[in-house]
C-alpha positions, -999 to +999 in steps of 0.1 A: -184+203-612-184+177-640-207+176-669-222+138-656-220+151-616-253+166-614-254+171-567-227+191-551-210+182-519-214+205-490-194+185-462-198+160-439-231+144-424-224+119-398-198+087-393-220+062-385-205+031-368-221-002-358-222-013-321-239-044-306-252-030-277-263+010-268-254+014-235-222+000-236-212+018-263-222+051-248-202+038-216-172+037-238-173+069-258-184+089-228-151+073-213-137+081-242-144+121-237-174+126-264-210+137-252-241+125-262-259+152-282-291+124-284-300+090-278-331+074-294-335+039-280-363+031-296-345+036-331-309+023-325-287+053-328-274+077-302-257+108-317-222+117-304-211+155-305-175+164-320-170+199-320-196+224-324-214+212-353-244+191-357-227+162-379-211+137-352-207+101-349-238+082-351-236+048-331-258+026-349-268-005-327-270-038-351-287-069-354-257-095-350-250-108-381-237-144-368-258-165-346-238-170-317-214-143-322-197-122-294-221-093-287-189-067-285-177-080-320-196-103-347-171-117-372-192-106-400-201-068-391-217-039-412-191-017-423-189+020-412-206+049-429-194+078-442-223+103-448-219+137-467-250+162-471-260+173-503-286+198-515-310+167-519-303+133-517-330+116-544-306+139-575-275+127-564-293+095-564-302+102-599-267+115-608-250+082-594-271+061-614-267+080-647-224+079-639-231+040-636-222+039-595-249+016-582-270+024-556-271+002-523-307+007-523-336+037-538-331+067-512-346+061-480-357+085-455-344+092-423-344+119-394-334+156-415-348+144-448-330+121-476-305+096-479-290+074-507-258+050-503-234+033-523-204+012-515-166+013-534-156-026-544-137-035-508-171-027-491-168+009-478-200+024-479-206+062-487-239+080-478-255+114-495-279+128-474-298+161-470-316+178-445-352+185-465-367+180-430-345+199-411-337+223-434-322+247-403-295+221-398-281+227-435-251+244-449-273+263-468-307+270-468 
């Protein structure tokens, strides 16, 4: 690890992709061949196994962007997310900001514990999240 990288990188969290509508989506990817490991309505997301671990795909419904726009595909539309764990999310947070990368927004919380995102120059977006809530979910304790 580099003198200014102060988090480590322990592997994937979740993909997260955006879809307009929840049920339709999970139509599709259970056509597809993935299973639903969880569905929360009430907070947008339904988790998709792949394989035996807990990271997945994470459908994300989304406000449309475009009034008007086609509910499958709005012509402006959040980009995908790529999330990693880390040991905790708020020093990586910290560690970005001292290597001048700048932060989408302060960490937030969500479900396991932690996350912060930031976003290379073409608009991919990059998450760092850790499982302080769920601590049994994590690559290490």
């Amino acid at each position: 690890m580099s003198d200014q990288q102060s988090y480590e990188l322990l592997g994937f969290d979740n993909v997260l992709l955006p879809v307009g509508d929840l049920g339709t989506a999970v139509g599709f990817y259970e056509r597809a061949g993935f299973t639903v490991a969880f569905r929360l309505d009430e907070a947008g997301i339904v988790l998709l196994k792949v394989g035996a671990e807990t990271p997945g795909i994470l459908l994300r419904q989304e406000e449309l962007l475009r009034q008007g726009a086609s509910a499958e595909r709005p012509r402006e539309w959040p980009a995908p997310r790529v999330w990693l764990e880390v040991p905790d999310a708020r020093v990586a947070a910290r560690g970005l900001r001292e290597a001048g990368v700048e932060l989408l927004d302060e960490p937030f919380p969500v479900a396991t514990g932690w996350t912060v995102e930031i976003a290379d120059p073409w608009g991919n977006v990059l998450g760092f999240t850790d499982y302080a809530k769920r601590p049994e979910l994590a690559r290490r304790p």
